[in-house]
C-alpha positions in Angstrom: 31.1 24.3 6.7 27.8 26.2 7.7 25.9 27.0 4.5 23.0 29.8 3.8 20.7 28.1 1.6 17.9 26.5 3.8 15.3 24.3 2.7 13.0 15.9 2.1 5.3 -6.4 -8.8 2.6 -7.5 -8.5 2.0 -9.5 -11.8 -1.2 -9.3 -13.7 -2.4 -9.2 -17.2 -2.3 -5.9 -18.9 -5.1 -4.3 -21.4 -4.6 -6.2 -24.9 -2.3 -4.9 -27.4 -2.6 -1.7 -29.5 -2.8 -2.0 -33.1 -1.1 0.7 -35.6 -4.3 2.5 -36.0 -5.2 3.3 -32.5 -2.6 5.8 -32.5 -2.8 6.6 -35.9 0.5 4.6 -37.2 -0.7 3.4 -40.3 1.5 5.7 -42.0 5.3 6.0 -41.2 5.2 4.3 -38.1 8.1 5.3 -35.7 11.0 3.0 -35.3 10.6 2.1 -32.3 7.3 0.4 -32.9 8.8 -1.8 -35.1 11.0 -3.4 -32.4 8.4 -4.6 -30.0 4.6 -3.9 -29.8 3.4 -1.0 -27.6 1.2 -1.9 -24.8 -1.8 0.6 -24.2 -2.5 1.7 -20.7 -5.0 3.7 -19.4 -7.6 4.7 -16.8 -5.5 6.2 -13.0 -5.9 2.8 -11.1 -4.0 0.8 -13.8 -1.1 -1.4 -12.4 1.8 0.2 -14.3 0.5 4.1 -13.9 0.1 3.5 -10.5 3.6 2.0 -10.1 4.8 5.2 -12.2 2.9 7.4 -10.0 4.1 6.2 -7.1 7.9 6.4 -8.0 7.8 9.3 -9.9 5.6 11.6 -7.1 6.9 10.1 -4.4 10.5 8.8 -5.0 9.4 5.3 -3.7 11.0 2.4 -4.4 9.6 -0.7 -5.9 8.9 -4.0 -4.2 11.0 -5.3 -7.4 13.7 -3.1 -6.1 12.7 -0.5 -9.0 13.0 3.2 -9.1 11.3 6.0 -12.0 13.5 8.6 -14.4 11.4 10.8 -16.2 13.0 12.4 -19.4 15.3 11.9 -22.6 18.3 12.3 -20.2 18.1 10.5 -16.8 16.6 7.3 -19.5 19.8 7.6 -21.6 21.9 7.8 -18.2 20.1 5.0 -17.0 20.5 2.9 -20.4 24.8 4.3 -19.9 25.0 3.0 -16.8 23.9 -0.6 -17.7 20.7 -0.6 -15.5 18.3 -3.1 -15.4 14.9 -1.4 -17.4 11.9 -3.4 -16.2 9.2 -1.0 -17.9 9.2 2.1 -20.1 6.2 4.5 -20.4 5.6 7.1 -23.0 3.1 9.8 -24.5 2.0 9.7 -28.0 4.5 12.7 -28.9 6.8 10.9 -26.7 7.1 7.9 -28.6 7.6 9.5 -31.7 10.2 12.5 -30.5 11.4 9.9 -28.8 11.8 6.9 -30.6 15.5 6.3 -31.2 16.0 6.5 -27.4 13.3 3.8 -26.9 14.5 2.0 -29.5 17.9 1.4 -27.7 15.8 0.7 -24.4 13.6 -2.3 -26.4 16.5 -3.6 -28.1 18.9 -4.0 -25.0 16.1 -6.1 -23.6 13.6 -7.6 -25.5 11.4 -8.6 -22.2 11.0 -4.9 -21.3 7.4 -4.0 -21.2 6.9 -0.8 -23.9 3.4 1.1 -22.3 1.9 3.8 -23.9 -0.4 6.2 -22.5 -2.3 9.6 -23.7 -0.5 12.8 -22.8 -3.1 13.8 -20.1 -2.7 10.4 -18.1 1.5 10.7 -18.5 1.1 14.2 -17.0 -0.9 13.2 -14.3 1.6 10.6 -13.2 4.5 12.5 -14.0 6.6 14.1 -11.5 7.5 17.3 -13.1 5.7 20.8 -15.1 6.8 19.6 -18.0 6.5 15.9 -18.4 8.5 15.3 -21.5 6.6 12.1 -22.2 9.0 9.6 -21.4 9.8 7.4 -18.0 11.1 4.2 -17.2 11.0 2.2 -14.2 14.8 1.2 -13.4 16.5 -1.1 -11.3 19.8 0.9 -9.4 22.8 -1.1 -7.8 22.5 -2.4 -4.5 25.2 -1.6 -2.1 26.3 -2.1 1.6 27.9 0.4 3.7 30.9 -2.1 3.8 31.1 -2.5 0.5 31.4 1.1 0.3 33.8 1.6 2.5 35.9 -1.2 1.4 35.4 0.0 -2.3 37.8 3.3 -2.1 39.6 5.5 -0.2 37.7 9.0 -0.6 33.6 8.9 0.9 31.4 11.9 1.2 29.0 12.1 4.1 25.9 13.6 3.9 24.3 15.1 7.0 21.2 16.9 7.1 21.4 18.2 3.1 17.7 19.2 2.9 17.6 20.9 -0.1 17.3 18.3 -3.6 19.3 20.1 -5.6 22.4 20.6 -2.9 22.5 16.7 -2.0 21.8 15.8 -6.2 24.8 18.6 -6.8 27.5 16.9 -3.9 26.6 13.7 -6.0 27.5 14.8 -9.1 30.6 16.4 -7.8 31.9 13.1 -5.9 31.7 11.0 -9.2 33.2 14.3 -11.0 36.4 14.0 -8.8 36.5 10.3 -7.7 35.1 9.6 -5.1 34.1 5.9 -4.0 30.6 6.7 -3.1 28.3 8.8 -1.0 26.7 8.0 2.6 23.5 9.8 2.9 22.7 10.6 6.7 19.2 11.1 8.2 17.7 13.9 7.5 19.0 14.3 3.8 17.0 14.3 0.6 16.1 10.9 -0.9 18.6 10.1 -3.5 15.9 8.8 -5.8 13.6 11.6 -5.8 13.3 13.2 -9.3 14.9 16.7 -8.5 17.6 14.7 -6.9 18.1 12.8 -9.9 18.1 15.8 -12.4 20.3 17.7 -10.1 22.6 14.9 -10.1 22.7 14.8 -13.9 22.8 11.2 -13.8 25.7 10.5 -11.5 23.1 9.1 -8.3 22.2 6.2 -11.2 26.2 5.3 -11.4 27.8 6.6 -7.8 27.4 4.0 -5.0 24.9 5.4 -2.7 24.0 4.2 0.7 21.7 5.1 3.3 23.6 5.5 6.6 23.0 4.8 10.3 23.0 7.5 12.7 26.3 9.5 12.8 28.0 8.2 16.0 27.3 4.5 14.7 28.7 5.9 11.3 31.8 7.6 12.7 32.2 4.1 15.0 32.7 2.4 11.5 34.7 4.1 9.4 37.2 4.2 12.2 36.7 0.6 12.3 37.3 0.4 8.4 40.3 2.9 8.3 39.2 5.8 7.4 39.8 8.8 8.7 37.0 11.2 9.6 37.1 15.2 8.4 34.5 18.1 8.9 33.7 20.8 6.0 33.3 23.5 9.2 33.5 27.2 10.0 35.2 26.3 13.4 38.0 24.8 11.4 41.7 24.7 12.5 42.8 23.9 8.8 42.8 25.1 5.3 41.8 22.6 2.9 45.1 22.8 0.8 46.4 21.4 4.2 45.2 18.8 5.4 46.5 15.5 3.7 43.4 13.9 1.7 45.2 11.4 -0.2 45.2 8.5 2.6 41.5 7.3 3.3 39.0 9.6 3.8 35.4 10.9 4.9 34.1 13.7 4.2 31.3 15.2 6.6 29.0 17.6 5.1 26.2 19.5 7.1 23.0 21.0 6.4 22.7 24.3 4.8 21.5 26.3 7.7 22.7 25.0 10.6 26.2 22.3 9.8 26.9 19.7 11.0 25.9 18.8 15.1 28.2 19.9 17.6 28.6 16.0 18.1 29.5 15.0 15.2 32.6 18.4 15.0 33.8 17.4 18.0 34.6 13.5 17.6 35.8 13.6 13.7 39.6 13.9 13.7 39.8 17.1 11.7 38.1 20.1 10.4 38.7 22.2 7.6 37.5 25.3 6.1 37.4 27.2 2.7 38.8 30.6 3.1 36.0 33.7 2.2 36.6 37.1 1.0 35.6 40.0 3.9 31.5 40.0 4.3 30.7 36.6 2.9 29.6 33.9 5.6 29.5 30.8 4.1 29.3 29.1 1.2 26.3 27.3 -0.4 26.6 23.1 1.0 27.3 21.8 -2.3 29.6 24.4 -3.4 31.8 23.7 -0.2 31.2 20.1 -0.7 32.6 20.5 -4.6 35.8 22.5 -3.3 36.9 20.2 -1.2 36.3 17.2 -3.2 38.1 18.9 -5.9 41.1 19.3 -3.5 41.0 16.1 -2.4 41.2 14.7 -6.5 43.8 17.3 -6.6 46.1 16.2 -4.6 45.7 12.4 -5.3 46.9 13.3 -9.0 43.5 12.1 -10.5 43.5 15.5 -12.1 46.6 15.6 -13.3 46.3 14.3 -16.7 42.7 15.6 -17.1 41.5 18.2 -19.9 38.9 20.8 -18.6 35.3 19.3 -18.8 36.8 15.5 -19.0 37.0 13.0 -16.5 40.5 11.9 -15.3 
């Protein structure tokens, strides 16, 4: 379906160790500086701020394979979803607002480096307005586009989703109603940048997520794997309610201006499309996206048995 909203270790010593006094924890010194001794970084071409720069500004992944969440949330997500934590970074008042949370981050593994930084150098490596003065540097699951596909019955594709918050949104709504995982098509916003993350509220640190190859090799494959192929369209030929979304399936999303190519409508094996009330177009990409994932959980009973707001 068309859519109106338009819109993309190296291993070294680090600076000595910070006593209690440098930051002026003589006195009730937070909890979480009990559990393992802070490391002070500082100055812009440091290492570890450079490493948290780069992630954080420019959604780059590590050579180590590691990726930057900035905030209380997106850490605790991380920590939930039993990621590896290979660093953690926070402000003064981060460390201290904060310290439970790093707490739980030090004590799940002791070999985690614990940097501190002032609030000026966090902001100018953080990747949002607001820095909330605390990051880590994550390690997310690895996965093959045959793993995914051999992994579950229900995929969504997406093509062309410029927009952060859209593709971070269809994320959140294809671990919300089970599906196996998400192939992201070129063109689409990188899953690991922070607005991605955020709009995802956690799920693109848990969802199997996989860069795909262009979409006639991609439509090639999941033939080959047994999947059947269906567009979210406003040419569609059926309703959503029915078309028969309980054997294997992919789900094609487009980007918000312009939908998916004429290529790509023309060789899946079906198109559907969300009914609209008189004088409205379209619906927003991950709106549609939700709907039909939601009827797709719907009629493979995984909602069945599920109170509002719960997962089935």
């Amino acid at each position: 379906m068309r859519c109106d909203l338009c819109s993309g270790r190296r291993e070294g010593s680090l600076p000595p160790l910070v006593t209690r006094h440098e930051f002026g924890l003589a006195h009730g010194t937070p909890s979480s500086q009990r559990h393992g001794a802070w490391e002070e970084v500082t100055g812009r071409d440091n290492r570890w701020l450079k490493k948290f720069r780069s992630a954080l500004r420019e959604s780059a992944i590590a050579k180590d394979g590691c990726i930057a969440v900035e905030g209380p949330h997106l850490v605790q997500e991380a920590l939930n979803s039993r990621l590896r934590v290979a660093a953690a970074l926070a402000s003064p008042g981060g460390s201290e607002k904060f310290a439970a949370l790093l707490d739980q981050v030090r004590l799940r593994d002791p070999s985690v480096r614990m940097l501190r930084t002032t609030d000026k150098m966090f902001a100018s490596v953080a990747g949002t307005e607001r820095p909330q003065g605390v990051a880590a540097l994550v390690q997310p699951r690895a996965w093959t586009l045959d793993e995914v596909m051999r992994s579950g019955s229900l995929l969504v594709v997406l093509l062309g989703i410029q927009d952060p918050g859209n593709t971070g949104t269809i994320i959140r709504s294809a671990e919300a109603f089970g599906a196996a995982g998400a192939l992201l098509c070129a063109g689409t916003a990188h899953p690991w940048s922070q607005k991605v993350l955020r709009a995802s509220a956690g799920s693109a640190l848990r969802l199997p997520l996989v860069q795909a190859p262009p979409a006639a090799v991609l439509l090639a494959q999941l033939r080959i794997a047994g999947l059947r192929t269906v567009a979210a369209s406003l040419r569609a030929e059926t309703l959503p309610s029915a078309y028969d979304f309980r054997g294997p399936t992919a789900l094609w999303i487009g980007n918000e201006a312009s939908g998916l190519p004429p290529s790509v409508e023309q060789s899946v094996d079906a198109r559907v499309g969300i009914p609209l009330a008189a004088g409205v177009d379209s619906l927003n990409a991950a709106v549609a996206a939700s709907v039909l994932l939601y009827e797709a959980a719907r009629q493979r009973g995984g909602l069945a048995d599920a109170p509002p707001g719960r997962k089935a």
